[in-house]
C-alpha positions in Angstrom: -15.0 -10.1 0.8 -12.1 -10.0 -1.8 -9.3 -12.1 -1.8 -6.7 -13.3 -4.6 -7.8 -15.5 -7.0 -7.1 -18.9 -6.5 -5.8 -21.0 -9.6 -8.1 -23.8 -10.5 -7.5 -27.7 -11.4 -7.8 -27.0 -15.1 -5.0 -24.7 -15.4 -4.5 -21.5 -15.1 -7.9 -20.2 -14.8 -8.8 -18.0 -11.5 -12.3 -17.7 -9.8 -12.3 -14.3 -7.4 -14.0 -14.4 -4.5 -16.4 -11.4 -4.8 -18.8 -10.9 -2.0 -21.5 -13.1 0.2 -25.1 -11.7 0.6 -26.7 -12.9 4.0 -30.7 -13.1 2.4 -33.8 -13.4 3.9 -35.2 -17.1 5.3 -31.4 -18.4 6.5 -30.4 -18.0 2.3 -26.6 -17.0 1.8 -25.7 -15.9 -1.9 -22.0 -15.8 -2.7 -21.0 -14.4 -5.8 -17.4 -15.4 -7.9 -15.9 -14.0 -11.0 -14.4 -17.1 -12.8 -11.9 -16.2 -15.9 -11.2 -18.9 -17.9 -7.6 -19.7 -19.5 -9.6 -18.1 -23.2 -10.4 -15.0 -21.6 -14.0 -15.9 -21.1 -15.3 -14.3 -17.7 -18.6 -15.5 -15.9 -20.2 -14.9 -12.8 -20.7 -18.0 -10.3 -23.5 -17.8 -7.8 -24.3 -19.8 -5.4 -27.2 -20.2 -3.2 -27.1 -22.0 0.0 -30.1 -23.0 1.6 -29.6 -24.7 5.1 -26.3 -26.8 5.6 -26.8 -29.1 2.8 -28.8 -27.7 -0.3 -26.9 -25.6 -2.8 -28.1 -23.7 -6.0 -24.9 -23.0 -8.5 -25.7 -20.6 -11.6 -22.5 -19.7 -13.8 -23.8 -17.1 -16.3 -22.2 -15.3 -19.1 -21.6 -11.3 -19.0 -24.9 -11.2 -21.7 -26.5 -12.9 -19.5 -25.3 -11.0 -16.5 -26.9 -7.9 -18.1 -30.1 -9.0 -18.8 -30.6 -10.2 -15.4 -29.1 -6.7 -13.9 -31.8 -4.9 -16.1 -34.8 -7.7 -14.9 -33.7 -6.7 -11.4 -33.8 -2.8 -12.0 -37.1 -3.5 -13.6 -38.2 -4.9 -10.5 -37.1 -2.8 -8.3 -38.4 0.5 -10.2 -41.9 -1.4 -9.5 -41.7 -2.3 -13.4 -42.1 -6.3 -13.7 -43.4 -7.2 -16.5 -42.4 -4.5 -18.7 
C-alpha cells in the first residue's frame, strides 16, 4: 500500500504510508515512514489489536537496524546470539 505522503499539522513534514501486515491472532501491523521538516526519518508502527487497542513505536533508522538484525537472528534460528 503506497500512497503520497500526506503533510502533517506541524508543517511540512510527510508520513508515507508504507505497507499493512495482516498477523497472526486478529493483529494488523502498519508500517509509516515519517520525515521530519530537519530531515530526520523514522519508521511508525503500529499494532492494532482488536477494534480498540493500539501499540505505536516510532523508532530511529539506528534503531531500525538493530531490530532488522534481532529479527534475522531469529529467524536464522540464532536468538540469543
Amino acid at each position: 500500500m503506497t500512497t503520497d505522503p500526506v503533510t502533517l499539522l506541524d508543517g511540512g513534514s510527510t508520513v508515507e504510508d508504507l505497507t499493512v501486515i495482516q498477523a497472526p491472532w486478529g493483529k494488523e501491523l502498519t508500517l509509516r515512514s515519517a520525515t521530519y521538516d530537519s530531515g530526520m526519518r523514522t519508521l511508525r508502527i503500529r499494532i492494532r489489536e482488536g477494534r480498540a487497542r493500539f501499540t505505536d513505536l516510532e523508532l530511529d533508522e539506528a534503531t531500525v537496524e538493530q531490530l532488522l538484525k534481532a529479527i534475522q537472528s531469529w529467524k536464522q534460528g540464532n536468538c540469543g546470539s
